[in-house]
C-alpha positions in Angstrom: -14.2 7.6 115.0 -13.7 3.8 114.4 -16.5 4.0 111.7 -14.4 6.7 110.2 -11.1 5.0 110.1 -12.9 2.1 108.3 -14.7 4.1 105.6 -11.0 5.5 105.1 -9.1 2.6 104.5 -11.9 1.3 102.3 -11.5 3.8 99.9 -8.0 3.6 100.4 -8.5 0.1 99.3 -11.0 0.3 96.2 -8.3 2.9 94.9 -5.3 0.4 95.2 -7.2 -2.3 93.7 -8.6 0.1 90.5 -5.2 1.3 90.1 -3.8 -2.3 90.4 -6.6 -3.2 87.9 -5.6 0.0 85.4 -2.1 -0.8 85.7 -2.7 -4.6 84.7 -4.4 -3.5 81.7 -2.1 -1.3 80.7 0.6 -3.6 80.7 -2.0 -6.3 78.8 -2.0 -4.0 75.9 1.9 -3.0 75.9 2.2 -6.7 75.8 0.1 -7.2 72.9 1.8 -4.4 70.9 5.3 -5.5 71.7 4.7 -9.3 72.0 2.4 -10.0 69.7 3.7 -11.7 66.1 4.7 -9.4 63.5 4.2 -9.1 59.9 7.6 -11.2 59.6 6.5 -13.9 61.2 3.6 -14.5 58.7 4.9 -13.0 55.9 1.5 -14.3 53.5 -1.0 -12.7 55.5 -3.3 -9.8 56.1 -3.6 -10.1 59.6 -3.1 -12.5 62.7 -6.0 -13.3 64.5 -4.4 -13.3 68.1 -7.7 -14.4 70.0 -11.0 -15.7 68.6 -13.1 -16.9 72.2 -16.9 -17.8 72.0 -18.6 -18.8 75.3 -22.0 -20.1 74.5 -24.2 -20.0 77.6 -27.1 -22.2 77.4 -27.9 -22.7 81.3 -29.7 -19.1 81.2 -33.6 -19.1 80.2 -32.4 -16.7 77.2 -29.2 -18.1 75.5 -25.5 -15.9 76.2 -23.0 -16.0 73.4 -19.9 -14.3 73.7 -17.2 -13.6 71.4 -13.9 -11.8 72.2 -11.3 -11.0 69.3 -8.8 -9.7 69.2 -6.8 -9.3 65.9 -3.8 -7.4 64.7 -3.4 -5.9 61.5 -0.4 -6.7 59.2 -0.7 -4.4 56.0 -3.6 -3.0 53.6 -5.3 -6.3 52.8 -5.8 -6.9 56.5 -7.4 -3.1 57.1 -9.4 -3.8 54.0 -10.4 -7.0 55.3 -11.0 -6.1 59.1 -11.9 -2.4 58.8 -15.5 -3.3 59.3 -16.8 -6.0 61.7 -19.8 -7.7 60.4 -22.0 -9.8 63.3 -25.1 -11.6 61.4 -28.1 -12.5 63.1 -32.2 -13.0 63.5 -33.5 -10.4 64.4 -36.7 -11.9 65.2 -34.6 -14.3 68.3 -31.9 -12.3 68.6 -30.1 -9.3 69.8 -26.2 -7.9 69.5 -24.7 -5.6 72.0 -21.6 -4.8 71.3 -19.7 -4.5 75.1 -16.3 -3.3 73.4 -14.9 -2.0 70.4 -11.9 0.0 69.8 -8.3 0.1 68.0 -5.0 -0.1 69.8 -2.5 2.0 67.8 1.2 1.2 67.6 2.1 3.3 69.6 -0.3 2.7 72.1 -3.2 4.9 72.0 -6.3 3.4 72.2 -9.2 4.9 70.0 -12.5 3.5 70.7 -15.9 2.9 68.1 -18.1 5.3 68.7 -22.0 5.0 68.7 -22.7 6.4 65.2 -19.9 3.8 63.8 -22.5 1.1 64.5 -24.9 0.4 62.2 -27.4 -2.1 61.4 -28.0 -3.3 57.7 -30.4 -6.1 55.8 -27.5 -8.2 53.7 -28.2 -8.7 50.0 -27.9 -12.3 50.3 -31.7 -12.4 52.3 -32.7 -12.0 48.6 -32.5 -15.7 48.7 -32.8 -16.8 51.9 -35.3 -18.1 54.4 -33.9 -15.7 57.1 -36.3 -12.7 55.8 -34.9 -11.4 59.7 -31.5 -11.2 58.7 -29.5 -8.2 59.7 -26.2 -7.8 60.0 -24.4 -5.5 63.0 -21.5 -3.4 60.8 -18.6 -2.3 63.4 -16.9 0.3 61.2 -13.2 0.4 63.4 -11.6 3.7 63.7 -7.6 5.0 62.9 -6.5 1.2 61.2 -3.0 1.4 60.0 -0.5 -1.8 59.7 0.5 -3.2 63.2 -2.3 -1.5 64.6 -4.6 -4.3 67.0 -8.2 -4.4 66.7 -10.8 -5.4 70.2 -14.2 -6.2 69.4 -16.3 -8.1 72.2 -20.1 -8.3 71.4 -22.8 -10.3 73.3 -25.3 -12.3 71.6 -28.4 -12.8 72.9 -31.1 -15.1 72.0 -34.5 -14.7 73.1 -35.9 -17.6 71.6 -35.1 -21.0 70.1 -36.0 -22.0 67.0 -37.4 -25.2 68.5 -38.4 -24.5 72.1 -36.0 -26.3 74.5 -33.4 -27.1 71.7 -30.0 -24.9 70.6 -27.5 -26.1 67.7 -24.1 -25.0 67.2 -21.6 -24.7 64.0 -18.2 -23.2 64.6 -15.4 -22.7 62.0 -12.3 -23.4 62.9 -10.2 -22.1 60.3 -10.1 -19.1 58.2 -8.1 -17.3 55.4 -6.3 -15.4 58.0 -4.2 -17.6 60.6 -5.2 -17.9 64.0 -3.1 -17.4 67.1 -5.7 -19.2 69.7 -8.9 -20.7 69.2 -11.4 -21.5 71.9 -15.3 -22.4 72.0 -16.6 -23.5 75.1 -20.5 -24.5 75.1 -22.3 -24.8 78.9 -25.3 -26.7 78.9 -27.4 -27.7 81.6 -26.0 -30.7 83.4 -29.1 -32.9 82.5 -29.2 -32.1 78.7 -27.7 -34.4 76.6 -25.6 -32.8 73.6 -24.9 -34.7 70.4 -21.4 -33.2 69.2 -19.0 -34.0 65.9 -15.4 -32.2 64.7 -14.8 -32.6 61.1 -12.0 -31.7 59.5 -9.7 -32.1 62.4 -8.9 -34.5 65.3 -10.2 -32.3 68.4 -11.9 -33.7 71.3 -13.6 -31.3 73.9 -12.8 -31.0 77.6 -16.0 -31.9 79.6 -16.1 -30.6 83.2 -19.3 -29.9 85.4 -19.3 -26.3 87.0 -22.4 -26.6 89.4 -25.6 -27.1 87.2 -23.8 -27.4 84.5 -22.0 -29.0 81.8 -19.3 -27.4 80.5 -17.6 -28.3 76.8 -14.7 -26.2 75.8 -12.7 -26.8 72.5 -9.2 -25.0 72.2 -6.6 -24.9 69.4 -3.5 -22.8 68.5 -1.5 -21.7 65.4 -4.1 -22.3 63.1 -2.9 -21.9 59.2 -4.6 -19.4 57.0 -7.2 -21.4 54.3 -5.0 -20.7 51.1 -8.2 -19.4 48.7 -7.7 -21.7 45.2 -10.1 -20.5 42.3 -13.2 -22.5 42.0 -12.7 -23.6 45.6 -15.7 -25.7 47.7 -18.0 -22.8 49.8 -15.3 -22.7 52.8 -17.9 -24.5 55.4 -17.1 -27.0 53.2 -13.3 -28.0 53.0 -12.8 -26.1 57.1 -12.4 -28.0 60.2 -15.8 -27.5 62.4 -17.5 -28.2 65.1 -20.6 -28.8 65.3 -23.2 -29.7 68.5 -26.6 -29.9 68.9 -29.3 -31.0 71.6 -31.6 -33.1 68.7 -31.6 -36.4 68.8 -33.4 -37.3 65.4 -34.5 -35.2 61.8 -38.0 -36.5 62.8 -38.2 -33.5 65.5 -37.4 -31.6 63.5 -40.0 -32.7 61.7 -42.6 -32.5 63.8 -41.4 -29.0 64.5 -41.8 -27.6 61.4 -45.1 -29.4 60.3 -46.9 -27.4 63.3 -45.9 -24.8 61.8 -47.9 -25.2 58.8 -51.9 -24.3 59.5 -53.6 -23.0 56.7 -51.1 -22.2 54.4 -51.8 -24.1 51.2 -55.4 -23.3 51.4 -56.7 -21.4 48.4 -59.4 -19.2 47.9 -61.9 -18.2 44.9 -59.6 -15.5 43.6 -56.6 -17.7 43.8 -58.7 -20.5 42.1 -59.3 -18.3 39.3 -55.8 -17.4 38.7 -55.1 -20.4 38.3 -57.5 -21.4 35.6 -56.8 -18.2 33.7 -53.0 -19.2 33.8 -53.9 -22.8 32.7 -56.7 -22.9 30.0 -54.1 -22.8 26.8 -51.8 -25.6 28.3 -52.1 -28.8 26.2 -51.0 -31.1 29.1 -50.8 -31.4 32.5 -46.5 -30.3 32.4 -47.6 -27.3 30.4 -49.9 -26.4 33.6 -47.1 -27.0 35.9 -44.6 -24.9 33.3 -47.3 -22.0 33.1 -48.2 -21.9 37.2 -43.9 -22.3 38.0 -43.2 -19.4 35.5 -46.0 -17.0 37.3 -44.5 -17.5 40.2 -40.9 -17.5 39.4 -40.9 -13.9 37.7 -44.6 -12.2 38.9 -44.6 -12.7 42.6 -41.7 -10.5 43.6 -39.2 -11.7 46.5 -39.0 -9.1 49.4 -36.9 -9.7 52.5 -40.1 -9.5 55.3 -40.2 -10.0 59.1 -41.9 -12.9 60.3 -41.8 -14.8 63.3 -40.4 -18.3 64.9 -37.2 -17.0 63.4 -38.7 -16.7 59.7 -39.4 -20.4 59.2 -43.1 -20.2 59.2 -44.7 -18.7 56.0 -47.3 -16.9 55.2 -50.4 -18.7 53.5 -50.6 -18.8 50.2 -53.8 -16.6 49.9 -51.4 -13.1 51.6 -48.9 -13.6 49.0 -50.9 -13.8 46.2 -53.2 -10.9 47.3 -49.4 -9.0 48.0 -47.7 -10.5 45.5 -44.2 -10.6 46.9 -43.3 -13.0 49.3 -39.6 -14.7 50.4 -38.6 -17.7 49.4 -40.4 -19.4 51.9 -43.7 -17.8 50.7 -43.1 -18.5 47.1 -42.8 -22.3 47.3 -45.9 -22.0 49.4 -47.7 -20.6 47.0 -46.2 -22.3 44.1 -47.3 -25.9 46.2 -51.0 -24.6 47.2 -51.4 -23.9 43.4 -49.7 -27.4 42.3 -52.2 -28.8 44.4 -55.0 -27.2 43.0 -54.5 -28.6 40.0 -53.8 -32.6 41.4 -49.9 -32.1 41.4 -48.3 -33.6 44.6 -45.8 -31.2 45.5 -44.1 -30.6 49.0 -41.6 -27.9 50.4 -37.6 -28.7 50.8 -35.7 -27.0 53.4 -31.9 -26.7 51.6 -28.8 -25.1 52.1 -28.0 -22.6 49.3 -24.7 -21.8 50.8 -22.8 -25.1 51.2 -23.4 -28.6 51.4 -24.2 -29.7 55.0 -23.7 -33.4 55.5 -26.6 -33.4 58.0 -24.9 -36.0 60.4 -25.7 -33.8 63.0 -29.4 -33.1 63.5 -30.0 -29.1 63.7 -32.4 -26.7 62.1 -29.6 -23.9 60.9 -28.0 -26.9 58.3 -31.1 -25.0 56.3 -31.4 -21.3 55.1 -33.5 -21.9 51.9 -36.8 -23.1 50.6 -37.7 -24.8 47.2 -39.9 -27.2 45.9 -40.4 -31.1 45.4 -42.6 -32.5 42.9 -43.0 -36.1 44.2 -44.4 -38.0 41.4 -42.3 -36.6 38.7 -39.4 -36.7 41.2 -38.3 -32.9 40.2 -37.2 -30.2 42.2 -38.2 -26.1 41.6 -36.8 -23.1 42.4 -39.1 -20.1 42.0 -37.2 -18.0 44.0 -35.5 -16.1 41.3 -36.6 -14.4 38.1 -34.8 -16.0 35.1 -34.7 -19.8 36.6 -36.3 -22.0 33.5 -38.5 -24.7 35.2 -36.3 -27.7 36.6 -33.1 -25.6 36.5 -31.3 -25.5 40.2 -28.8 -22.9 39.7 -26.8 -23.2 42.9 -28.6 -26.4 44.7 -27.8 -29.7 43.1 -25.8 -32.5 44.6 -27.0 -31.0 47.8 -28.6 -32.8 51.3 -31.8 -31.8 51.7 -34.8 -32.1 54.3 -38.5 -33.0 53.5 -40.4 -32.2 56.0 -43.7 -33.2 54.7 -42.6 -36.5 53.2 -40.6 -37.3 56.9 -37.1 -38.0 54.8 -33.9 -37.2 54.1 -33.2 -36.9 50.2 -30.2 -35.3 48.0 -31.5 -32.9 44.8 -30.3 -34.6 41.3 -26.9 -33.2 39.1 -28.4 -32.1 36.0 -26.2 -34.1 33.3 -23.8 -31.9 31.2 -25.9 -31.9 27.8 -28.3 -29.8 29.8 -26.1 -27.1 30.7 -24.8 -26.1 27.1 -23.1 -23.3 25.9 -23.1 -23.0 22.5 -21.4 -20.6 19.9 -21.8 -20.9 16.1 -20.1 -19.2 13.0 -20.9 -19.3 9.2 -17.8 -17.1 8.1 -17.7 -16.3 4.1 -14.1 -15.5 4.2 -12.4 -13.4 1.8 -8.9 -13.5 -0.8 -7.8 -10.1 1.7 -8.2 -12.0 4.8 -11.7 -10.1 5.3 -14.5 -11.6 6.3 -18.6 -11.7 6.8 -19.9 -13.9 9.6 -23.3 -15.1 10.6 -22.7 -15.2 14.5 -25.1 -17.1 17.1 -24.6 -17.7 21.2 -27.3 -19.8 22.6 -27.4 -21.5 26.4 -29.6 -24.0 28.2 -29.8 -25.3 31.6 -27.5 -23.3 34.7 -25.6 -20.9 31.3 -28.9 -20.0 30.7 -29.3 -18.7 34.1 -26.2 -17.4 34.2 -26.6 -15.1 31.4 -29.9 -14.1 31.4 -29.3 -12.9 35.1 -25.9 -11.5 33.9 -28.5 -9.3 31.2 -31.8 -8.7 33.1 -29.5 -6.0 35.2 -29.0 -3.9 32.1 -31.4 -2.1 29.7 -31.4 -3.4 25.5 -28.3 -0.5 25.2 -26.6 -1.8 27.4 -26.9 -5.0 26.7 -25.8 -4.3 23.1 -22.7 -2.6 24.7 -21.4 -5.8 26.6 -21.8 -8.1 23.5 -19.9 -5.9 21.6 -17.1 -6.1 24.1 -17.6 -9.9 24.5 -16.8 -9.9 20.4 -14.1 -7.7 20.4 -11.9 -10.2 22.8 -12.4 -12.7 19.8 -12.7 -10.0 16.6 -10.6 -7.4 16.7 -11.6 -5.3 14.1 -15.2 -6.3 13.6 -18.1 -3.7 13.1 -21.6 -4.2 11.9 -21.7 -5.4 15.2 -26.2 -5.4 15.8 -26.8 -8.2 18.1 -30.3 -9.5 18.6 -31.0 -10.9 21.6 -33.7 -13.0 22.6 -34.9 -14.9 25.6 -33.7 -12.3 28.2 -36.7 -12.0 30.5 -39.0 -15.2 28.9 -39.3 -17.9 30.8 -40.1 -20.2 28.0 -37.0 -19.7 26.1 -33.5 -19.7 26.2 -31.1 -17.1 26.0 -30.0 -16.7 22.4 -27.6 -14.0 20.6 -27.6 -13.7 16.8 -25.2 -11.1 14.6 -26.0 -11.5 11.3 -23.7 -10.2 8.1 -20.7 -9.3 11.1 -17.6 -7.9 9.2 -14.3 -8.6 10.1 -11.2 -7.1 8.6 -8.0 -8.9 9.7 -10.5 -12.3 10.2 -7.2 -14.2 9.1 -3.9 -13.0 8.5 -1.8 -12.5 5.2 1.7 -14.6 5.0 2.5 -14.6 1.7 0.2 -16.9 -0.4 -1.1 -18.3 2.6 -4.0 -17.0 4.8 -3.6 -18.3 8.6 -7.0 -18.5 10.7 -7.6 -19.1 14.3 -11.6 -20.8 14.2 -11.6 -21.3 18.0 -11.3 -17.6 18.9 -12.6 -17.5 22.4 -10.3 -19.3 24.9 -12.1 -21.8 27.6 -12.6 -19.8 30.9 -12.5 -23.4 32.4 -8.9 -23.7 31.5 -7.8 -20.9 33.8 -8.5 -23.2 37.0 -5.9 -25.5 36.2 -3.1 -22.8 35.9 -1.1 -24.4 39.3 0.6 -27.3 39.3 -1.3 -29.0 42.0 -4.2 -28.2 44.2 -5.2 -28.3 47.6 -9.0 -28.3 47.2 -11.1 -30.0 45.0 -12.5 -28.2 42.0 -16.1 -26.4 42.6 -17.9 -25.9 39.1 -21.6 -26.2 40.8 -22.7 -28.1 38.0 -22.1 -30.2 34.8 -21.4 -28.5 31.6 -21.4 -29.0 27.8 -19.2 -26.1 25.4 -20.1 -26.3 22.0 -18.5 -24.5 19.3 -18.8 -25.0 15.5 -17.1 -22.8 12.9 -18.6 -23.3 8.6 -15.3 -21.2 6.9 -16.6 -20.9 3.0 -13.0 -20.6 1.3 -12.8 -17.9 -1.4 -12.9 -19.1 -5.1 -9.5 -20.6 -6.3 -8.4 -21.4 -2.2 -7.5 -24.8 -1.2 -6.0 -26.2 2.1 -3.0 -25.9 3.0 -2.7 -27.0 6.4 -5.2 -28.1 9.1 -4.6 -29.1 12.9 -5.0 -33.3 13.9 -8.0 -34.1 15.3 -8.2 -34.2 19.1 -9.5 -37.0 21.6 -9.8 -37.2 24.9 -11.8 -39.2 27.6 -11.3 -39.0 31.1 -13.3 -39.4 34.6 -13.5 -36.0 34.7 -15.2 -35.3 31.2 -14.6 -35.7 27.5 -12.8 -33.8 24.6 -12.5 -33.5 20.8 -11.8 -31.1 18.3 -12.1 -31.9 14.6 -11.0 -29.8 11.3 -13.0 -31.4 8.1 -13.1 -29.9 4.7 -16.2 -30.5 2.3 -16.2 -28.9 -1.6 -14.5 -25.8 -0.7 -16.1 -25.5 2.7 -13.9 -25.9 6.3 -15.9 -27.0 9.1 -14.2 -27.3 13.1 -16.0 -29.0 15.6 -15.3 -28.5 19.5 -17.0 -29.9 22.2 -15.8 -29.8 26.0 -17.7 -31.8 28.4 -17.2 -31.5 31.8 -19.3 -34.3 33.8 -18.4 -33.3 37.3 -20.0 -30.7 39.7 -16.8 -31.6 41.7 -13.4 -32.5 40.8 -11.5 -34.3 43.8 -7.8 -33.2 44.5 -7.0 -37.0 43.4 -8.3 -36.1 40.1 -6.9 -32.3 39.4 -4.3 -34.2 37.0 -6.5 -35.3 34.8 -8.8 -32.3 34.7 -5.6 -30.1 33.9 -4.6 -32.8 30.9 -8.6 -32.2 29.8 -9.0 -28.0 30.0 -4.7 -28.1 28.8 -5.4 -29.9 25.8 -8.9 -27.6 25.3 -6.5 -24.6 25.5 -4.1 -25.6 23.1 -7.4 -25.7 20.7 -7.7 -22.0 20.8 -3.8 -21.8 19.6 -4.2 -23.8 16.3 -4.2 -22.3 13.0 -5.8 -23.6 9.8 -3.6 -22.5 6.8 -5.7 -22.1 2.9 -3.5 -20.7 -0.1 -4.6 -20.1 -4.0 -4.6 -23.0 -6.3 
């Protein structure tokens, strides 16, 4: 009976206490939907994120990290932007299980993600990365509507370390929504010693011991939204972080990575073969180098594989020539086993492709790319994409980089501005009716000839046709005999050029009277939309030097003489260089523009005098040259 009475009042009990427990959480989420900020209160953003924890456990034997947010949604831009919850990870190390998921409607109900609204995709950016395991978890959130309050909790788990024994850590501590309450705490084994750094901010971490361990916890509130600027810094790169690892020195990692490499740059006969079929018509030893880079850069294709030690380690540079495709990883392999072949020192370089890690703190995921270093001509390759002329880093220059092989630290080269030219040219024959033929030619070099033969290779010849067109018809309204010829798009060994020959223009300059007025310039200077705000909060992110060329040969008609032409234009500053110049020779007008811009970066303290530079560049387009009859 007694046993009886006690079994009673235990259920009694669990029932009061999962009631007590309901209730509780109950009132947790009326309090979020009453309490919680509202759109008035931050009347610039999308969203508000109300709670952003990560707890990242590293006592365990497989690594814990948790993340609870909780966010609620202000208007459209903040459904768009929350709608689906992307988690990235290695597959290969690690695993996501999302432990909750749902949508807390204004008026209370609580709609939960269901299984088939969980999906696991490849991104598009492992194109280009040396994470050929990189997936991303997409949590498609059900019945968003403003003031609506979004819960998504997932575990992380990883299963191994990239370097056994060894964790790292970067956390962001600002986004382009504000946050409400920010908190990372980081347990570590009592015994391990952690190297931590915030940057950005001032923010010091509690330290506490909890039994075995050492626990760091980082925790701040009403974080400001990142106000996006165009031609921003990659936001890693202008946020407050923190950032923590166990490594004590780049020479383990180091060491690491070098036992990694076995066999890979071994070649075999077939290999050895290919390469002295690709070689026998080069003249010198560059033109070998040129001719091996260029068979790698567009024949071996890049495929996103599955690899292990969390897609670090290659395969040798025998598989991908027999498959020929490979990651980035596998193509600089290659492209180095082949270099060596023919007495070329080249080693790999393990680089961030997107942002600029300082590398103060020691840790393996400062890296997600590969390329390559040629150390006696002291030049770095990227054969990664199809389209990249030899020595042209599209993305990569200015940036930190490790060399594993060579045991340093080293920082790629800013390719100077006269190698990144964009160049347009016009012969125009122009007529007493304000008509007018033209011989028309676009040619680029360096990073604009990346640009635009990437911007091409995407299309067929039609369609290619079709955009040029369009391009001319911002400048030439009424032109036809538009027939473009286009060169350069998929060769290596050449740049990108455009030629229209015998182009007709009808309203080419415009009739006032006995005067004709002409615009030369045309096309404005994309650059000068950057400089449109009065001030600026980050610097200025062009990704590399540049050089804008322009020259315009106007043959007058017979019996035409000048009637007015524009000053000439000088302008010198630590941000680049302008001039602009009208000339007239027999009966011929030339104008000369050229806009150098010497600066991957323009610092806030210098936005002043880049918006004097791309100003005066704009007022360019606006003059007018004025010719009348004799």
């Amino acid at each position: 009976m007694l046993k009886d009475s006690c079994k009673i009042l235990l259920i009694i009990s669990l029932l009061i206490i999962s009631c007590t427990i309901g209730v509780s959480a109950a009132e947790g989420l009326n309090s979020l939907i009453t309490n919680s900020p509202s759109q008035a209160d931050y009347p610039e953003a999308g969203a508000l994120v109300l709670k952003d924890y990560i707890v990242a456990d590293y006592t365990k034997k497989e690594a814990e990290i948790y993340q609870d947010n909780i966010i609620k949604i202000f208007n459209k831009r903040g459904i768009k932007k929350f709608g689906e919850f992307k988690i990235r990870f290695d597959k290969s190390a690690e695993s996501i299980e999302i432990t909750e998921a749902k949508t807390i409607k204004p008026d209370g109900t609580v709609v939960k993600v269901k299984p088939k609204d969980i999906k696991e995709i490849t991104p598009p950016s492992a194109n280009n990365s040396v994470y050929s395991d990189a997936r991303i978890k997409v949590v498609t959130i059900p019945a968003l509507e403003p003031r609506s309050i979004i819960v998504c909790k997932y575990l992380r788990k990883v299963k191994k370390a990239t370097i056994n024994g060894e964790f790292s850590l970067i956390e962001r501590f600002q986004y382009t929504e504000p946050i409400k309450n920010k908190k990372l705490i980081v347990k570590v084994p009592s015994d391990k010693e952690v190297n931590y750094r915030t940057k950005l901010m001032d923010l010091e971490p509690i330290i506490k011991r909890e039994g075995e361990a050492k626990v760091y916890t980082w925790q701040k509130e009403d974080i400001p939204a990142i106000v996006p600027e165009p031609a921003m810094p990659p936001l890693m790169n202008v946020a407050p972080v923190v950032e923590l690892s166990t490594l004590k020195s780049w020479s383990q990692v180091i060491q690491w990575y070098n036992g990694l490499i076995d066999n890979q740059y071994k070649v075999n006969d077939k290999l050895k073969t290919k390469i002295k079929e690709l070689t026998k018509a080069a003249k010198s030893k560059e033109d070998k180098m040129i001719a091996l880079y260029n068979y790698v850069t567009s024949q071996i294709r890049y495929v996103g594989l599955e690899y292990g030690i969390s897609g670090y380690k290659p395969h040798t540079a025998i598989e991908t020539y027999q498959n020929k495709y490979g990651d980035c990883k596998d193509k600089a392999t290659l492209l180095i086993a082949m270099l060596k072949e023919i007495g070329v020192k080249a080693e790999p370089v393990l680089i961030n492709r997107s942002w600029n890690p300082d590398l103060e703190i020691v840790s393996i995921n400062q890296f997600n790319h590969m390329i390559v270093y040629l150390v006696n001509e002291d030049k770095y390759l990227d054969p990664t994409n199809n389209g990249t002329m030899y020595g042209v880093l599209p993305g990569d220059q200015g940036k930190k980089v490790l060399l594993p092989l060579a045991n340093k630290l080293a920082q790629t080269p800013i390719m100077a501005a006269k190698l990144n030219q964009s160049i347009v040219k016009q012969e125009v024959s122009l007529k007493e009716d304000g008509s007018a033929v033209i011989d028309y030619l676009e040619e680029y070099t360096g990073v604009n000839d990346y640009i635009f033969k990437d911007i091409y290779s995407r299309y067929t010849p039609k369609q290619q046709e079709l955009i040029i067109k369009q391009g001319i018809s911002r400048g030439f309204a009424s032109a036809n005999g538009v027939n473009p010829i286009i060169l350069g798009v998929d060769d290596l060994n050449q740049n990108l050029k455009v030629t229209i020959p015998e182009m007709k223009v009808r309203n080419y300059a415009k009739s006032m009277g006995n005067l004709l007025a002409l615009s030369p310039m045309r096309f404005p200077v994309s650059l000068a939309q950057i400089v449109a705000s009065e001030k600026r909060i980050y610097p200025i992110y062009l990704s590399s030097t540049s050089d804008i060329v322009r020259r315009v040969e106007i043959q007058l008609p017979q019996g035409y003489k000048v009637n007015y032409m524009p000053e000439e234009i000088k302008l010198e500053n630590k941000v680049g260089k302008l001039s602009a110049s009208y000339t007239k020779e027999n009966n011929k007008i030339i104008f000369d523009f050229n806009l150098k811009i010497n600066k991957q970066e323009i610092e806030v303290e210098n936005y002043k005098l880049a918006k004097e530079l791309l100003g005066q560049a704009g007022v360019v387009v606006q003059n007018q040259i004025l010719v009348e009859k004799k």
